[in-house]
Legacy VTK file of the C-alpha trace (Angstrom):
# vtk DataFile Version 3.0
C-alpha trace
ASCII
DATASET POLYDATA
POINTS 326 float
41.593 -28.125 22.384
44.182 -30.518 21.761
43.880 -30.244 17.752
44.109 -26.493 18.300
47.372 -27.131 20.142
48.896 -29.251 17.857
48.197 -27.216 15.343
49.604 -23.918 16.592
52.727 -26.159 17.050
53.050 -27.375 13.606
52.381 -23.435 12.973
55.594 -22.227 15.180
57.631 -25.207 13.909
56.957 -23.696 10.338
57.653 -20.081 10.656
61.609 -21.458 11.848
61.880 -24.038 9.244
61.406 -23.416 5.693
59.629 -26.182 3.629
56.272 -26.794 5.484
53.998 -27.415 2.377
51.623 -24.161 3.239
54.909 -21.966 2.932
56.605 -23.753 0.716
58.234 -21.637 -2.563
58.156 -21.986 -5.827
61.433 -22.731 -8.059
62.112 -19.457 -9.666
62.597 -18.050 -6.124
65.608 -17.955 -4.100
64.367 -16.261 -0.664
61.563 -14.645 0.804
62.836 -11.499 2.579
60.259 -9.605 4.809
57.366 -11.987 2.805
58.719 -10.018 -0.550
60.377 -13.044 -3.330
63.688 -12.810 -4.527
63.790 -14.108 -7.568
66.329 -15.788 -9.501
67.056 -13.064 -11.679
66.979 -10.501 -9.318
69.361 -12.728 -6.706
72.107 -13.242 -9.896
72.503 -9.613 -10.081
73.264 -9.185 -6.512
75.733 -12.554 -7.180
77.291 -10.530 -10.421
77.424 -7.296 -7.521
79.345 -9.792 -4.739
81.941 -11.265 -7.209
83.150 -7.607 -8.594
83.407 -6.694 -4.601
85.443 -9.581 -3.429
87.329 -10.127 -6.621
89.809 -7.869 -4.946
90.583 -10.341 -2.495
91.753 -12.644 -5.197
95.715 -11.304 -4.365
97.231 -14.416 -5.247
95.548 -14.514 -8.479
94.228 -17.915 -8.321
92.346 -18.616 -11.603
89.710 -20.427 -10.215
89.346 -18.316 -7.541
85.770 -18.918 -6.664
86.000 -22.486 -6.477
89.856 -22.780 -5.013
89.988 -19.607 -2.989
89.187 -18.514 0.752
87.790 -15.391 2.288
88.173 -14.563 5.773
88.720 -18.743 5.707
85.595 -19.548 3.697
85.436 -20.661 0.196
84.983 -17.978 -1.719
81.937 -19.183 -3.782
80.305 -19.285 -0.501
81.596 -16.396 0.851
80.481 -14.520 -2.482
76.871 -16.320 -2.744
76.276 -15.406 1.375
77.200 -11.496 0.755
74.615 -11.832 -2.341
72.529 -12.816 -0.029
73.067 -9.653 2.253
72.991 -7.248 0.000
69.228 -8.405 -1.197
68.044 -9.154 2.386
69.857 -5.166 2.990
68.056 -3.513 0.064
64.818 -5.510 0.468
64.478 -4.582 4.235
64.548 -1.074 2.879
61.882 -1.748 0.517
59.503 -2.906 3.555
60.076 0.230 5.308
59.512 2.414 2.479
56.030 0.153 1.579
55.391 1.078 5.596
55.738 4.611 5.266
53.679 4.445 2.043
56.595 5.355 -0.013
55.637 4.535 -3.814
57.249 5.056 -7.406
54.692 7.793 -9.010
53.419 7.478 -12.272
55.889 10.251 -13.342
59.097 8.169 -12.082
57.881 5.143 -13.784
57.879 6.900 -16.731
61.254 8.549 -15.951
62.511 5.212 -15.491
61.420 4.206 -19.224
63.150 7.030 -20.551
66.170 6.597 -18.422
66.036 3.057 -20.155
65.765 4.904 -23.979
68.844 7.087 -22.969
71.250 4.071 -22.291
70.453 2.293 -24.975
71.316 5.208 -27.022
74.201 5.404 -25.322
75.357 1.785 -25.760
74.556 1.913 -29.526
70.936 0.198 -29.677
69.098 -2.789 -28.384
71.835 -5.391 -28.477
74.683 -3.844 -27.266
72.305 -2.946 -24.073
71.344 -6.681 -23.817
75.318 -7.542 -24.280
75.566 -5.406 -20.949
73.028 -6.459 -19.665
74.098 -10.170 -19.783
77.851 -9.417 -18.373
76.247 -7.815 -15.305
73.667 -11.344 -14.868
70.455 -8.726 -15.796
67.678 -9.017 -18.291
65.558 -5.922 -19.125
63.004 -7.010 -16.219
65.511 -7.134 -13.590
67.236 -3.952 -14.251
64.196 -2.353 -14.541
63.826 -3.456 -10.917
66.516 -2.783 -10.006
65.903 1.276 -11.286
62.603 1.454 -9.538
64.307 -0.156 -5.925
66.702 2.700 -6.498
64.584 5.241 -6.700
62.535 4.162 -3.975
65.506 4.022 -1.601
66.475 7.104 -2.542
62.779 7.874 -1.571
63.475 6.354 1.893
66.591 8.237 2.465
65.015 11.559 2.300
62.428 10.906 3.969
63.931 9.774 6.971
66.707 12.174 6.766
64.257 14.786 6.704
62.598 13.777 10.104
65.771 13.691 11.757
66.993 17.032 13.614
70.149 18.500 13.236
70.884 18.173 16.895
70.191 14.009 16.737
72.987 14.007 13.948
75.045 15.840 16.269
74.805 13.425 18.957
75.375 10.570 16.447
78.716 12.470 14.911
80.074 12.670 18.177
79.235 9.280 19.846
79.327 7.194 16.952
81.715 8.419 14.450
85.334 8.850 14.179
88.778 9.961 12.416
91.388 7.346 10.802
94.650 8.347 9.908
97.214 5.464 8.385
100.184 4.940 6.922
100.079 2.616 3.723
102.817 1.140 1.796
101.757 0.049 -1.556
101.461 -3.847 -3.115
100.047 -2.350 -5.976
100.827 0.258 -8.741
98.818 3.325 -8.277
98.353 4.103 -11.655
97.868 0.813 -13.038
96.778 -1.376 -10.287
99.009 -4.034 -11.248
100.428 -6.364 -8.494
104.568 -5.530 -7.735
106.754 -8.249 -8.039
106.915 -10.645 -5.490
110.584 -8.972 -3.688
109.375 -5.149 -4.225
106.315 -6.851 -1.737
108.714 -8.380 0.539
110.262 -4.820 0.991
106.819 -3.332 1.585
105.930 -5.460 4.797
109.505 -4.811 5.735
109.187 -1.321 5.297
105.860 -1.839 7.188
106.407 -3.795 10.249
109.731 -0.876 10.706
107.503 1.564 10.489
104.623 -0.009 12.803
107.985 -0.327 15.197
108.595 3.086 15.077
105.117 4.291 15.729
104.564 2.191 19.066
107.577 3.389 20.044
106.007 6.991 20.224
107.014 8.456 17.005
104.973 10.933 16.018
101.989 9.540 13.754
101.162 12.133 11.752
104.724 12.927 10.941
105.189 9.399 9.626
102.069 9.778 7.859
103.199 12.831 5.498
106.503 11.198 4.691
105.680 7.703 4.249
102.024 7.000 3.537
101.163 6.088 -0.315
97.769 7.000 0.220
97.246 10.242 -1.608
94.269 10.657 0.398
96.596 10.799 3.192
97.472 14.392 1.707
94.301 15.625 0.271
92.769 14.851 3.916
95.458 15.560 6.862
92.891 15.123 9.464
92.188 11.884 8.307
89.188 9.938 6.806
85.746 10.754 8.706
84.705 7.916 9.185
81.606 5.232 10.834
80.681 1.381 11.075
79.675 1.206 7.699
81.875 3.467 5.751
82.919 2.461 2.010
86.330 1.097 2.867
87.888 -2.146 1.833
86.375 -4.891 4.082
89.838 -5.261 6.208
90.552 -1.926 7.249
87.002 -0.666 7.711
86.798 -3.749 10.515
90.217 -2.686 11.961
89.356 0.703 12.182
85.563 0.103 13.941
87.462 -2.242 16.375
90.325 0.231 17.822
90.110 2.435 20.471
90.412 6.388 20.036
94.381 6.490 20.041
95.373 3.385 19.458
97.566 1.690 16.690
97.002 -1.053 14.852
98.590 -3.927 13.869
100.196 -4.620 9.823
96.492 -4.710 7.638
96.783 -5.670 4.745
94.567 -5.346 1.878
94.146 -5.074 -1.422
95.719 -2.104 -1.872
98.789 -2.765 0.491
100.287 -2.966 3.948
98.392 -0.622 6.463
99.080 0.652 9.608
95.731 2.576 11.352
95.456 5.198 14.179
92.000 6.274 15.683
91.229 9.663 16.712
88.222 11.395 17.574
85.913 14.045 15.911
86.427 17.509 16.390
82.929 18.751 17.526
83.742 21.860 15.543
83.924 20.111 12.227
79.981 18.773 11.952
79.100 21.624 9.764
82.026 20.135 7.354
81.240 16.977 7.547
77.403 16.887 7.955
76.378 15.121 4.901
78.739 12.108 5.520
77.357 12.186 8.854
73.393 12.145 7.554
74.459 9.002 5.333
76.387 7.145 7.802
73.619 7.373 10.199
71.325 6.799 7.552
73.514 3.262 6.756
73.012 2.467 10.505
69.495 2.586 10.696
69.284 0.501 7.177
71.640 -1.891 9.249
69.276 -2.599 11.762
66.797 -3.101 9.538
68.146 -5.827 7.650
69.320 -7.364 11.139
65.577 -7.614 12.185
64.808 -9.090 8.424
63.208 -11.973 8.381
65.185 -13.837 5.708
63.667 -17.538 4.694
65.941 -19.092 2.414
64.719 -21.612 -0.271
67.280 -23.945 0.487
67.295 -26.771 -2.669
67.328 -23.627 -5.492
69.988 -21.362 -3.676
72.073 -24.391 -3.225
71.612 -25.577 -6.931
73.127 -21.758 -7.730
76.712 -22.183 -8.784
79.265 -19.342 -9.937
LINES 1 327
326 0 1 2 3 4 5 6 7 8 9 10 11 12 13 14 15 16 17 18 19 20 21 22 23 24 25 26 27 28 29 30 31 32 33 34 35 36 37 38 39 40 41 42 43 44 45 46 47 48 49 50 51 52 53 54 55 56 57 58 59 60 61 62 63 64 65 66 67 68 69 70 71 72 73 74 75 76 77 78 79 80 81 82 83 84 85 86 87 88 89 90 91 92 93 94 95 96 97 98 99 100 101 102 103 104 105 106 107 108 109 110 111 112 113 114 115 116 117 118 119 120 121 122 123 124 125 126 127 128 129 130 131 132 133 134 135 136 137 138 139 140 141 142 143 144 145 146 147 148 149 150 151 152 153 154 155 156 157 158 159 160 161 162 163 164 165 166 167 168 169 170 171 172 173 174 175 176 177 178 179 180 181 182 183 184 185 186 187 188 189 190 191 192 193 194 195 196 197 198 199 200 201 202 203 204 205 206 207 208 209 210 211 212 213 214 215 216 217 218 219 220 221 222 223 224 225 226 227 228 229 230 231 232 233 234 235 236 237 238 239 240 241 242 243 244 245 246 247 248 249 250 251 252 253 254 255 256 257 258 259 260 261 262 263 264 265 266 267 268 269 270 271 272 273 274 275 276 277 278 279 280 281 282 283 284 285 286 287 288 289 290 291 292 293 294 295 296 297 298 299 300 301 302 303 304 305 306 307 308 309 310 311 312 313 314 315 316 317 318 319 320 321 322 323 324 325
């Protein structure tokens, strides 16, 4: 009885701490998420995915940015190697539900993916310019074959749940979980060419910002300040403002600014790589589900994946991720 003890002890201890011998991983993989590998080639994709994300938060165009700079106060190599991270344990918890719920890539689609394959290659100009590709996004013809067949299988998973979902349960989640953003931004970029202003024509942004964030507490009202000022030209093609939910595709500042006000409130200056924000919340207009049903069905379909990859269990193998450098 005491063996058996001990050894259901050394067996808890083990599924906390990676590198008990019995669990132990071999060097091409980087993590086990939900018991499925991540391999090295698959993980430097995800790495390749990170980088062109956070790039954007290079403003002060460092050179060496992944080395030298800081996100959100972390060094941005291991800021960019962490969200890598994320993104695979996100996309692989998706995989375990699908495998769940029996959800397989059919003969047919594997063979769709082959031809899919044919077609770019075409289009690239032949075998070398698709390996050329290839090698500037960190893939070889194995992983983005993958990476093709986890697409189509989460596109799989998206139906599928979608479709068991009733209209009234998206409803509820449109009304009690989703909301409007309206903002004013003044630009640190060039809208048609991206290219950073000069350093004073910035200093005369956040000027112009900080007045206008002035004005707007003051009582002002919003959406008048909005039409004249905002640089946003979504600020004109949508009025009502951007529909929006916790995991909307917005730059990683404002979309945590906007999930953390309160329905009429104003934010403070934002900035981000675009410019100098200023945010107000609003609520959704019961009336407008119809119009906006499909963001809905995605957003909600973004928080359940979110949970998912919250209860993933992610076991890092610690000595080859660390050995990974950008």
């Amino acid at each position: 009885m005491k063996k058996l003890t001990i050894l259901l002890l050394i067996v808890a201890m083990c599924v906390s701490i990676t590198g008990c011998s019995f669990g132990k991983m071999d060097e091409n993989t980087v993590a086990k998420i939900d018991g499925i590998k991540l391999t090295k080639d698959m993980y430097a994709y995800y790495l390749s995915t990170a980088k062109n994300s956070l790039s954007a938060q290079n403003t002060a165009n460092i050179t060496d940015f992944w080395a030298q700079g800081t996100i959100d106060g972390e060094n941005a190599g291991v800021a960019a190697k962490k969200a890598a991270l994320d993104m695979a344990a996100k996309e692989y918890a998706q995989l375990k539900k699908a495998d769940k719920l029996g959800i397989k890539i059919s003969v047919e689609e594997e063979k769709s993916i082959q031809s899919d394959k044919e077609s770019i290659k075409a289009q690239f100009g032949g075998e070398e310019q698709y390996q050329s590709v290839l090698t500037a996004y960190s893939l070889t013809d194995e992983s983005y074959t993958q990476v093709l067949r986890n697409s189509r299988i989460q596109q799989k998973l998206m139906e599928k749940l979608k479709s068991d979902t009733t209209e009234d349960d998206f409803k509820d989640y449109y009304l009690s979980q989703m909301y409007r953003i309206k903002h004013i931004l003044i630009n640190t970029v060039n809208n048609d060419t991206n290219e950073k202003l000069s350093a004073d024509e910035i200093a005369a942004a956040k000027t112009q910002i900080d007045e206008l964030l002035a004005r707007a507490r003051a009582g002002e009202d919003f959406d008048a300040l909005v039409d004249q000022y905002s640089q946003d030209p979504g600020s004109k093609s949508q009025p009502d403002g951007y529909v929006m939910g916790h995991h909307s595709n917005m730059v990683k500042p404002f979309l945590d600014t906007a999930n953390s006000l309160e329905v009429g409130q104003i934010s403070d200056v934002v900035e981000t790589s675009y410019g100098y924000h200023v945010l107000k919340k609003y609520a959704v207009d019961p009336n407008t589900y119809s119009a906006n049903a499909e963001t809905v069905k995605n957003e909600w379909y973004y928080d359940e994946m979110a949970k998912l990859q919250e209860n993933a269990n992610v076991r890092i193998n610690q000595q080859v991720y660390d050995a990974i450098t950008l």
